[in-house]
Each structure stands twice: as structure tokens, then as C-alpha cells.
C-alpha positions in Angstrom: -19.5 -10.3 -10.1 -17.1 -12.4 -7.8 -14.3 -11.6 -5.6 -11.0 -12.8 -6.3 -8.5 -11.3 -4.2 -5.6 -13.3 -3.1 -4.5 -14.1 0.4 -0.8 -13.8 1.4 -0.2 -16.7 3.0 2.5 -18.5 1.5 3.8 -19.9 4.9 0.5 -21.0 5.7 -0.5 -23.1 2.3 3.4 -24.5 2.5 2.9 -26.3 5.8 -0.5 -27.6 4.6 0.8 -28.8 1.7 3.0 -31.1 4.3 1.6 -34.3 5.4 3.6 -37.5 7.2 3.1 -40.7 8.6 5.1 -42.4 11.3 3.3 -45.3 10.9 3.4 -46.5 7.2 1.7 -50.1 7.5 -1.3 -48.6 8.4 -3.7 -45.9 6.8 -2.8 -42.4 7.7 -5.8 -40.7 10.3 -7.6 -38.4 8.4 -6.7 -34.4 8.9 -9.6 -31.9 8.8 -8.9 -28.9 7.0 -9.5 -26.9 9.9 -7.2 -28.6 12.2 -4.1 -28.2 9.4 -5.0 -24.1 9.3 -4.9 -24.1 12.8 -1.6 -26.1 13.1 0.2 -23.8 10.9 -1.0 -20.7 12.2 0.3 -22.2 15.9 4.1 -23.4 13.5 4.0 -19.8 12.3 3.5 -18.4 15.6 6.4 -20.9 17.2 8.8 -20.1 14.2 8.5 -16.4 14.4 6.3 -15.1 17.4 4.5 -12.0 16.1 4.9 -12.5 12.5 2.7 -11.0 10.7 2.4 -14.2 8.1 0.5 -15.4 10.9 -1.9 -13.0 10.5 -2.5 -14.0 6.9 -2.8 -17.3 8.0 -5.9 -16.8 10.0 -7.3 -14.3 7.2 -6.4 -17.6 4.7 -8.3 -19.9 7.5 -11.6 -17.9 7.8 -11.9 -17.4 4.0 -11.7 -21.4 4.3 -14.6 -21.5 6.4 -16.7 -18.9 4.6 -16.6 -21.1 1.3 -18.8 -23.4 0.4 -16.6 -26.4 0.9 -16.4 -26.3 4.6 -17.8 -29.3 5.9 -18.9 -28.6 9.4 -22.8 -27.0 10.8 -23.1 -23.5 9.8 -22.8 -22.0 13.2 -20.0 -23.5 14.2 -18.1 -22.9 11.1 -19.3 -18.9 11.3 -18.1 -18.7 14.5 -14.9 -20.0 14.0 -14.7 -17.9 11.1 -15.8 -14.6 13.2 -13.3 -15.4 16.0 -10.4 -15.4 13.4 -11.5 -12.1 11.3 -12.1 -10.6 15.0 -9.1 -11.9 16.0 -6.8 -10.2 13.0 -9.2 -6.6 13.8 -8.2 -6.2 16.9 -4.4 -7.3 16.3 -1.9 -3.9 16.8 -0.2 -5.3 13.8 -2.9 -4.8 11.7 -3.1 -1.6 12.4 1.1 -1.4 11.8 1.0 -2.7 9.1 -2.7 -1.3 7.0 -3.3 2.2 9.3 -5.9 2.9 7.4 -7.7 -0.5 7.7 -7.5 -3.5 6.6 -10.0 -4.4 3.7 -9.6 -7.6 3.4 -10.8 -7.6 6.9 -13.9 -5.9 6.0 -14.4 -8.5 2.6 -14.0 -11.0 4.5 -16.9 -9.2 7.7 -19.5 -8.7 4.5 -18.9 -12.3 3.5 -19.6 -13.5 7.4 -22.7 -11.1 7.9 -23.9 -12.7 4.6 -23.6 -16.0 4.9 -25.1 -15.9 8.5 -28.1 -14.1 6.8 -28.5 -17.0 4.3 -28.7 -19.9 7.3 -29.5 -18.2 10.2 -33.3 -17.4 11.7 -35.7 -15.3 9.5 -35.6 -13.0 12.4 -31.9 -11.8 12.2 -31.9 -12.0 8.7 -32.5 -8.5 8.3 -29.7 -7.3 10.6 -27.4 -9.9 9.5 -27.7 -8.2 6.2 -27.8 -4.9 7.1 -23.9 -5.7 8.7 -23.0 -7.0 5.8 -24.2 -4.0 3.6 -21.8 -1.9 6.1 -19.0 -4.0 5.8 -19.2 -3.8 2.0 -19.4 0.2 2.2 -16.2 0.1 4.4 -14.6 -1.7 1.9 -15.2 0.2 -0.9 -13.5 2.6 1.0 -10.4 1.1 2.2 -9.7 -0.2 -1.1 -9.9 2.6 -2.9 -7.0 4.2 -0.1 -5.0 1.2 -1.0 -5.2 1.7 -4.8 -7.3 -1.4 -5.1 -10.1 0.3 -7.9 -10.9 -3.2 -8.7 -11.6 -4.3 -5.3 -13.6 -1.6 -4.5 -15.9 -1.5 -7.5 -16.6 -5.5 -6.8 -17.3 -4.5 -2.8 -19.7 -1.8 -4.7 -21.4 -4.3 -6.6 -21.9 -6.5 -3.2 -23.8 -3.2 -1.6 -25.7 -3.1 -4.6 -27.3 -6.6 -4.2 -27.4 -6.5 -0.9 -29.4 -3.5 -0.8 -31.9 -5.7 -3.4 -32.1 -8.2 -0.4 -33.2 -5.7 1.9 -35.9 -4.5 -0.5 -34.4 -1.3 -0.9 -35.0 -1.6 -4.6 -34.6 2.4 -5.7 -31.1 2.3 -3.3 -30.1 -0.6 -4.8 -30.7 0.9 -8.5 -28.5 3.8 -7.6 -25.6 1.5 -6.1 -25.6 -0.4 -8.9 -25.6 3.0 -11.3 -22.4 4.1 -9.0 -21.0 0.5 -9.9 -21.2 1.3 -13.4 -19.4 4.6 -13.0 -16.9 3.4 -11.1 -16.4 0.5 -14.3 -16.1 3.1 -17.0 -14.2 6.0 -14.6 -11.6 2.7 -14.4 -12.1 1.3 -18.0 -13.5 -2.1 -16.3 -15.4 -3.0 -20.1 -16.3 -6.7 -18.4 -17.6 -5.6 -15.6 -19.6 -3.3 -16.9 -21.0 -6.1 -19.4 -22.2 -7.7 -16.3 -23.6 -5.2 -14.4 -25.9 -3.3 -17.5 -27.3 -6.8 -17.9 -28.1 -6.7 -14.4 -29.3 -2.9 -14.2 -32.0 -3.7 -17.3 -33.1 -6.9 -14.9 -33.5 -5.0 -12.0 -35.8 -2.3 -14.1 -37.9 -4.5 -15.6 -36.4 -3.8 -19.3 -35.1 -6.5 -21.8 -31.3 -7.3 -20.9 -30.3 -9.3 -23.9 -27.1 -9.1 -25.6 -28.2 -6.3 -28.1 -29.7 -4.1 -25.2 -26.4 -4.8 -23.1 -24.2 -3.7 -26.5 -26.1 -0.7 -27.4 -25.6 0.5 -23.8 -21.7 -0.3 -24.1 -21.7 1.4 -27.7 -19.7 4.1 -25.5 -18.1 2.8 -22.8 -14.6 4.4 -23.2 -11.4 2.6 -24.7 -8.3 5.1 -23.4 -4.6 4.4 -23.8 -2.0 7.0 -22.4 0.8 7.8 -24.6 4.0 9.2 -22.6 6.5 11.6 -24.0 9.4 13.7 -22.6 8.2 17.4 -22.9 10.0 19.3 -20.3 10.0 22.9 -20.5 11.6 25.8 -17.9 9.1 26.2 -14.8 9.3 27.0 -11.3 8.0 24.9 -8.8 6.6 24.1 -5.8 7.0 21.0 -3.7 5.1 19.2 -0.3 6.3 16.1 1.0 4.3 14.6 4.3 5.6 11.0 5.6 3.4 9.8 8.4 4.9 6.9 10.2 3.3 4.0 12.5 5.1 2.0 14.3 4.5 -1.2 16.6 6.1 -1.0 20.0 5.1 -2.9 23.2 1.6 -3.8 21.9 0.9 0.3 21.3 0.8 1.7 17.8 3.4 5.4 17.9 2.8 7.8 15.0 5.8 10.0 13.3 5.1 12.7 11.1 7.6 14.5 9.0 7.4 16.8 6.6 8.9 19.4 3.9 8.0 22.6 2.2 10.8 23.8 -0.6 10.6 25.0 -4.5 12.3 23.8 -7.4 13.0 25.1 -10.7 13.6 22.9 -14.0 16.0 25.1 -16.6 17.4 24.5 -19.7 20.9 23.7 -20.3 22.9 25.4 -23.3 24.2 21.6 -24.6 20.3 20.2 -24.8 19.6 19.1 -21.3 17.9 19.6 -17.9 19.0 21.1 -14.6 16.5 20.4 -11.8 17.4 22.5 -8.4 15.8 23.2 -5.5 16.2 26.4 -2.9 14.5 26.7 0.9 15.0 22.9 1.2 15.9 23.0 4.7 13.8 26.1 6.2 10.5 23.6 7.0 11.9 20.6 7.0 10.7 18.6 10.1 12.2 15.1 9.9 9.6 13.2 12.1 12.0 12.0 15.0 9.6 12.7 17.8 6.4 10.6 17.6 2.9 12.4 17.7 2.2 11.2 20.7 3.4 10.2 24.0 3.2 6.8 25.8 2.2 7.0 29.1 4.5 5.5 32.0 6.9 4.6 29.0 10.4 5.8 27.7 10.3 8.1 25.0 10.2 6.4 21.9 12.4 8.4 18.8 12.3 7.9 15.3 14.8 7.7 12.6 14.9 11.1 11.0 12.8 10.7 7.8 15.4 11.5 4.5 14.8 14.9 1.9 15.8 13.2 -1.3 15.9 17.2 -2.6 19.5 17.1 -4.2 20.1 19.1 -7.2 20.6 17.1 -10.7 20.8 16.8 -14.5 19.0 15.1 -17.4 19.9 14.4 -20.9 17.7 16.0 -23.6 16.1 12.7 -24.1 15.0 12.4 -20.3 17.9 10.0 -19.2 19.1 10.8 -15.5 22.5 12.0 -15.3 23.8 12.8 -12.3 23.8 14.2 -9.2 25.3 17.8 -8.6 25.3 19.2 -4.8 25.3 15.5 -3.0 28.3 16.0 -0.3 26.8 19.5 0.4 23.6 19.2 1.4 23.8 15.8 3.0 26.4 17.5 5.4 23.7 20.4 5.3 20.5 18.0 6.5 22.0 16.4 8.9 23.4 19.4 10.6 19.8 21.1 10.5 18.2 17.3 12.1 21.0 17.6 14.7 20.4 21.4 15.5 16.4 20.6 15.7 16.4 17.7 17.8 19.4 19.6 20.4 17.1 22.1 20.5 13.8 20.4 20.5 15.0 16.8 23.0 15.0 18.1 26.4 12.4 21.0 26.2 9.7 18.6 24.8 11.1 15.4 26.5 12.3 14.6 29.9 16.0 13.5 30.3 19.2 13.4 28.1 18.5 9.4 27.1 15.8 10.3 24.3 18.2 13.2 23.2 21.2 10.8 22.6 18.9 8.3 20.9 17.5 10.6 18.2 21.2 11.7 17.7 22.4 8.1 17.3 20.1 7.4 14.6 21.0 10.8 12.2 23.8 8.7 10.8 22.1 5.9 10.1 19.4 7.4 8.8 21.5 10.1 6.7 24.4 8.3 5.4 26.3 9.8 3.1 24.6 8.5 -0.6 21.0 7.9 1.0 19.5 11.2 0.0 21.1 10.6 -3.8 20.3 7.3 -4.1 16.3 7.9 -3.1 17.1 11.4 -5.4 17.9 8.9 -8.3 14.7 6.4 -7.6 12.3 9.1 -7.6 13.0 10.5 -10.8 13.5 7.0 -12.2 10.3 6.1 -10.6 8.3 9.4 -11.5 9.6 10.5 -14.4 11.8 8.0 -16.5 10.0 4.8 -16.3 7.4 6.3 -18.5 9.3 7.5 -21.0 7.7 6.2 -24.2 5.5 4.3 -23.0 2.3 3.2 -24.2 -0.6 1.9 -21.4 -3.6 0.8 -22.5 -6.4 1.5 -19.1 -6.5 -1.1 -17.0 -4.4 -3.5 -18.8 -1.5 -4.8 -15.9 2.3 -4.3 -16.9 5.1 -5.9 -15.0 8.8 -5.2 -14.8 11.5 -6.2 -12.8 13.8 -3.3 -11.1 16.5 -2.5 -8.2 14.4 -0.5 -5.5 15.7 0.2 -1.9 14.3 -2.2 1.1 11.8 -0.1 3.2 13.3 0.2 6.6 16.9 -0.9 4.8 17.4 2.1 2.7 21.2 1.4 2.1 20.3 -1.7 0.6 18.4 -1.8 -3.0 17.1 -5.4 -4.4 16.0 -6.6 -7.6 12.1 -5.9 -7.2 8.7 -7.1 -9.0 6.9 -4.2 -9.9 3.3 -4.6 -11.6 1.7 -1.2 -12.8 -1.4 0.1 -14.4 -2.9 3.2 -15.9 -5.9 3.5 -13.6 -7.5 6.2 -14.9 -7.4 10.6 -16.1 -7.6 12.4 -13.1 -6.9 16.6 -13.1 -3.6 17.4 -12.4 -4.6 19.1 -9.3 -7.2 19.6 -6.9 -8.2 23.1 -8.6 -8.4 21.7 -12.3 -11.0 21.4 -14.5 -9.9 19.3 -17.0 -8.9 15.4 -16.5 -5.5 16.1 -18.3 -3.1 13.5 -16.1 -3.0 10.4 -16.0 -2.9 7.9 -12.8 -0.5 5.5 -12.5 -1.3 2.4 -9.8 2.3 0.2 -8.9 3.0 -2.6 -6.4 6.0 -3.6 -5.4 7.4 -6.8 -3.5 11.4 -7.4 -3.2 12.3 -10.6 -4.7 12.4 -13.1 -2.1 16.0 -15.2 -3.4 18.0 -12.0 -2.7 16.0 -11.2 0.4 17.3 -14.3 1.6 20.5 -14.0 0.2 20.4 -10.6 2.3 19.3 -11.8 5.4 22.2 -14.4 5.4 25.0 -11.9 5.2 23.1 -10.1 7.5 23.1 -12.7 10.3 26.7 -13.8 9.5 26.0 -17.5 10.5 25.3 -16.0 14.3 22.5 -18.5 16.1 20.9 -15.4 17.5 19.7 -14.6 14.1 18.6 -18.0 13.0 15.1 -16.6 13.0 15.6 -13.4 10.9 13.1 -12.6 8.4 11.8 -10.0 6.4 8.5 -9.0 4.5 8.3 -5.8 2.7 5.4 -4.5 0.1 5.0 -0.9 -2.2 1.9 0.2 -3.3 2.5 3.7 -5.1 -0.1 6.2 -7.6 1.5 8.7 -9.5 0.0 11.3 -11.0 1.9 12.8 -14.2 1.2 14.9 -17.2 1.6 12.2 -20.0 1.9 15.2 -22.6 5.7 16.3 -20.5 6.2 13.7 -17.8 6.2 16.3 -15.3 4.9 14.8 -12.0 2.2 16.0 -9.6 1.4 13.8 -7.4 3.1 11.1 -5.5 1.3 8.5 -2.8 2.8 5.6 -1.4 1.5 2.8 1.1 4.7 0.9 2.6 4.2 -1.5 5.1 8.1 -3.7 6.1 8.9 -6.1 8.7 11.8 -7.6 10.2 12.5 -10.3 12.9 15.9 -10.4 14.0 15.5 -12.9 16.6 13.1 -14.8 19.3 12.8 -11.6 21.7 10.0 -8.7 21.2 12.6 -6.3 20.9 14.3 -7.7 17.9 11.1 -7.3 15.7 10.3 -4.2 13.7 6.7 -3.7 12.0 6.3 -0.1 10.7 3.6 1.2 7.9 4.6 4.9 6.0 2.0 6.5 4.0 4.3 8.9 2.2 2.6 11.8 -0.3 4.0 14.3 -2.6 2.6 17.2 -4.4 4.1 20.0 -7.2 2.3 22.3 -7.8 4.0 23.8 -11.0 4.2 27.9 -12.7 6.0 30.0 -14.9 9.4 30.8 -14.0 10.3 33.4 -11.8 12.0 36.6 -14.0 15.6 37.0 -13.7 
């Protein structure tokens, strides 16, 4: 089984692309590979200081020296190849922008360990190894946080093998038997070709073709069918938005949250009403940060949105409308305003941090933010599936407006790429696997971006370095029998660089989840 994954270094593989000669007449000097990564991570760094493109650059340059085509002694080229994977670890951004780790960090550690344990001394071989077996367990790990099944079943794999290596051949069975869970839990039919022709290998058995197919005579073969089933229920919702943020070097955690209930009822003319009641009585917007920074000004948030308006759908499932919008926008950002007067100068010392938090409730709660992210959730949850017929594993993609992360007033034209993952219960106390688990990433399309970041610098010189990277990656959980939703976790990570200075660059990560937890109707 091999690892594919991508690196996101567009930057990077443009300026290597680039080669020039001042000196036609004569025969351009030859350019190592190594010296061109390590020019354009030093451009990158120059164009935008603390970009985080430069960070893909150096993950881009050590999976250059990890490959077989690297041309230089195999210390040397491991070393390099360490000091730019350690290099990206212990970067603050990283932890911005992945907090829960980076895994292609930890691919690219087990690949390192590995390949040291292939041309280092006999004597390390076994610790080189035994690295590398932990680096491929971390993995597994991160990627399945990220969403990433596929990853992490191929990082499960490595463990497997590498636990044959170590001679730990009754461990190694029973990674490998995980593997193959894993392929079937996530409908992987190839790779689990692969690996039962491997597991009969390792056990001594025949692993021909007929052995492998009477093994795969039941590997599953699922599609998900979606249709609009709505029926009258009471509900009850939890939203929890935990923020990280990069500022001087130091990584400052936000969390806000929200408790509330809902009720879906049937209108007389065919359609839906969904409302909500207690929106506002735990509603904690996240302005303070979790924790302090020593011998630092406070630091303050922007208060985190409650996209719990009231609205309507057709019979059919079509959105269609908003129905309390100017009232309880006026009503959220009076509550944020009465919780941070109350909360600013008891918690924090002087008036400065007060004012600051106050500045941002206007920005952050504009009149037609909390009905337009209203809107893209139920689009997003609910109406996008409408229909619909996945088949596991299998990747869709569509293109859609979604709002920027960290520019909520703005929404672009957006790739989106989706997948039904897998059956999952509906919630942690089910029995049966009745939902279905939807995986989505989403990237803005970079044309308008830049369009965007134009108007946005008007021209100005000061912004002639603005940029902007933003990326989605979202599960939903959802009854495909009524399209009701249970379960909603998103992984944002934005940046923006609005000039030279420190201060004009923002890198934030949100890991944003939200559960329903769904009963019958209260009597009247």
C-alpha cells in the first residue's frame, strides 16, 4: 500500500519551475534540487514573512529528500530532511493552523525513522524502527481527527509492516487485521484486496487470487440514498467553537459555546417551521481567551456568531426564509455587550481590553451575519443532500458560494469535494449504525480570492503584500431516511497577510462541533 497525499505547495513548485540565465552564450550552471527548495522557501519567506506556504515548502522539500531520487549520502540527505520536518514541529503556526497536529508531520517522521533504519548501523536499526512504528501510530490518529480515513488506514498499514520488521509477528497480524477493519468500516474494496493477500502471506496460507476473492466474497458494497422525511420533534442543540490563534509567537485559545432547543412543526400550507427558544440563556461567545499571557496586554476575541434564527422550508425541503432576523441579532448583541460589561474589568485589568471586546461586537454581529451562516447551515446540513445518491467512498465535487473564514460578510464561489465515509449511530447512546457520515473539504476559489483581496487593498502600497489562504474540512452526521442532522464537526484553519509588519498577519484555526439530540414534541 503506498502513500499518496499531496503537499500544498503551490508557491513553492511555481518558483522551481522558474529557471534563467543572464549569460546565454554559455551553458547554464547546473541547479541542485536542493538548492532550488531552499531558494524558494527563503523567496516565500522574503515575499510574505510568516506565511504559512512557507511551511509547505519545507514539508514539499523533505518529502524531496526522503524519496528515492535524492542524489546526495544518506546522512546528509536525512539530516537535512529531519532539520526541515523538526523545523515545521516546532513552528507556532503549525500548531495555528492543525491544533491537533499536524499529520503530515508525523507521515513524513515514520518515513525519516524508516529510511534511517534501512542505511544506518545494524545497531540503531532497531530503534530507528521502533520511532518510526510511533510516528505511524500518531498518524493514524491525527488523520482520523482531520477526516482523512484514507490516510490513516495507509499509516495503519505502515505500523503493520513495521511491526513485521521488528519481529513482532503475532502484533503485526493483528495490525494488519485492524487494517482490514478499518478498509471495510470505510468501504476501501482495493485496499482490502491488497492487504488479505498480504494477511494469507504473513500466515503461511495460499494468497492467490481465488483465496483473496473468497475472502472478499463479503466485503460490503453500501450506497446512501437521501430523502426529505421531516416530521414534528423537539430538539435539543450544543454548539462548542474552540479558537486558536497566533499572536506574538504564543498560541491564545477562545472557547465559546451554546446550549438552546429547537422545535421543527408543521405548517397548515405543506411546509416547515424550525424555531428555537433559550437561545441566549448559555450562550458564551468566546471573547476572552482561555488563557492569559503573561507580562502581555490582554488579548480579546471576536465574539463567535449563534446562527440560531428562526426559519421556513417548503414541503419539498427548499429553504425559504428567514423569520425573527432583526430581532434577535439586536437580541445577541445586546446579551455579548451586557456579558463582556460585566465580565471585562472583574476578570481583566483596565478599561483598554473592555473597549476592545466592545469594538469588535459589530463587526462580528453585523446585521445579516447570523442569517446568512443560518441559511449555510441548513443548505450545508440539510439541503445539499436532498436526493442524493452516494455510493461509499466514491469522491463527489461541487462548486458553491460559502463565507470566507475570518471574512464572514464575504461569501465566494468555493470547491467542495465530499464523500460518504461511512454508517455511524446517530448518537453516542445508539445501537444501531442508522446515519450516515458525510466527509467535505472546502477551498475558496483562488480567481475571486484575488479579485477580493484587490478591492480590499484599493490600490494602497501598504497592501501590496495581502494574501489569503483559507481551507474547510467538515463531517456531518445525518439520518439519510429524514435528513435530520446530528452531528456537525468542522476543522477551519484561514490566514491573511495585510502587509510586511507582524501585526498585519492573522493565522487562526476553529474546531467548531454541533450536536442534536432529537425527541417527541413537547404537549401543548
Amino acid at each position: 500500500m503506498t502513500f499518496t497525499r499531496p503537499l500544498l505547495c503551490c508557491a513553492a513548485l511555481s518558483l522551481l519551475a522558474c529557471s534563467c540565465s543572464t549569460l546565454p552564450s554559455r551553458p547554464p550552471t547546473p541547479v541542485s534540487p536542493s538548492t532550488r527548495f531552499e531558494t524558494a522557501i527563503r523567496s516565500i519567506e522574503r515575499a510574505d514573512p510568516g506565511s504559512p506556504a512557507s511551511l509547505d515548502a519545507q514539508l514539499a522539500y523533505a518529502g524531496f529528500l526522503l524519496g528515492e531520487s535524492a542524489g546526495s549520502s544518506c546522512d546528509a540527505r536525512l539530516n537535512r530532511a529531519q532539520e526541515q520536518i523538526g523545523s515545521v514541529a516546532a513552528n507556532p503556526k503549525t500548531r495555528a493552523m492543525f491544533p491537533d497536529g499536524w499529520a503530515l508531520v508525523a507521515d513524513l517522521e515514520y518515513r525519516q525513522h524508516l529510511a534511517r533504519a534501512a542505511c544506518g548501523s545494524r545497531t540503531d536499526r532497531r530503534d530507528d524502527l521502533l520511532a518510526a512504528l510511533e510516528a505511524a501510530r500518531r498518524a493514524v490518529t491525527v488523520h482520523r481527527e482531520e477526516f482523512d480515513y484514507h490516510s490513516m488506514v495507509v499509516m495503519q498499514f505502515d505500523a503493520a509492516t513495521t511491526l513485521r520488521r521488528l519481529g513482532e509477528h503475532t502484533a503485526a497480524l493483528a495490525a494488519l487485521t485492524e487494517a482490514l477493519r478499518m478498509d471495510r468500516e470505510y468501504g476501501f474494496r482495493d485496499d482490502a484486496r491488497e492487504n488479505y493477500g498480504l494477511l494469507l502471506t504473513w500466515r503461511g496460507e495460499p494468497a492467490g487470487a481465488a483465496e483473496v476473492a473468497k475472502l472478499m466474497r463479503d466485503f460490503p458494497q453500501r450506497q446512501a440514498v437521501f430523502s426529505f422525511g421531516w416530521h414534528p420533534t423537539d430538539a435539543r442543540i450544543r454548539l462548542d467553537r474552540r479558537r486558536a490563534l497566533l499572536s506574538a509567537g504564543r498560541i491564545v485559545h477562545s472557547r465559546a459555546t451554546a446550549d438552546f432547543e429547537g422545535r421543527i412543526t408543521a405548517d397548515p400550507g405543506g411546509g416547515w417551521t424550525v424555531s428555537y427558544s433559550h437561545r441566549l440563556s448559555a450562550y458564551e461567545p468566546g471573547v476572552w481567551p482561555s488563557e492569559r499571557i503573561p507580562k502581555r496586554p490582554e488579548l480579546v476575541f471576536s465574539p463567535v456568531p449563534l446562527p440560531a434564527l428562526d426559519f421556513k422550508v417548503t414541503a419539498a425541503g427548499a429553504f425559504d426564509g428567514i423569520t425573527d432576523s432583526k430581532s434577535f441579532e439586536t437580541h445577541v448583541a445586546a446579551r455579548t455587550v451586557a456579558l463582556i460589561r460585566a465580565a471585562g474589568l472583574s476578570r481583566h485589568e483596565g478599561a483598554g481590553v473592555t473597549k476592545d471586546a466592545l469594538s469588535g461586537v459589530d463587526g462580528a454581529l453585523s446585521p445579516g451575519i447570523l442569517a446568512s451562516e443560518t441559511a449555510e447551515n441548513y443548505q450545508l446540513e440539510t439541503a445539499m443532500w436532498i436526493g442524493a445518491k452516494l455510493e461509499q467512498g466514491a469522491w463527489y465535487e461541487v462548486s458553491a458560494p460559502l463565507l470566507l473564514p475570518g471574512a464572514s460578510r464575504f461569501d465566494v464561489p468555493q470547491r467542495i469535494e465530499f464523500s460518504f465515509s461511512r454508517m455511524v449511530p446517530c448518537t453516542s447512546e445508539a445501537a444501531d449504525d442508522k446515519c450516515v457520515e458525510l466527509v467535505l473539504h472546502a477551498t475558496p476559489n483562488q480567481a475571486t480570492v484575488n479579485n477580493w483581496l484587490a478591492d480590499m487593498g484599493g490600490g494602497s502600497p501598504d497592501y501590496r503584500y495581502m494574501d489569503y489562504a483559507a481551507a474547510i474540512d467538515t463531517r456531518i452526521v445525518i439520518d439519510p431516511a429524514t435528513l435530520l442532522p446530528y452531528a456537525r464537526e468542522e476543522r477551519v484553519y484561514w490566514y491573511v497577510s495585510l502587509g510586511n509588519g507582524a501585526a498585519d498577519k492573522i493565522l487562526q484555526s476553529e474546531h467548531f462541533l454541533s450536536t442534536t439530540r432529537y425527541m417527541a414534541p413537547a404537549p401543548k
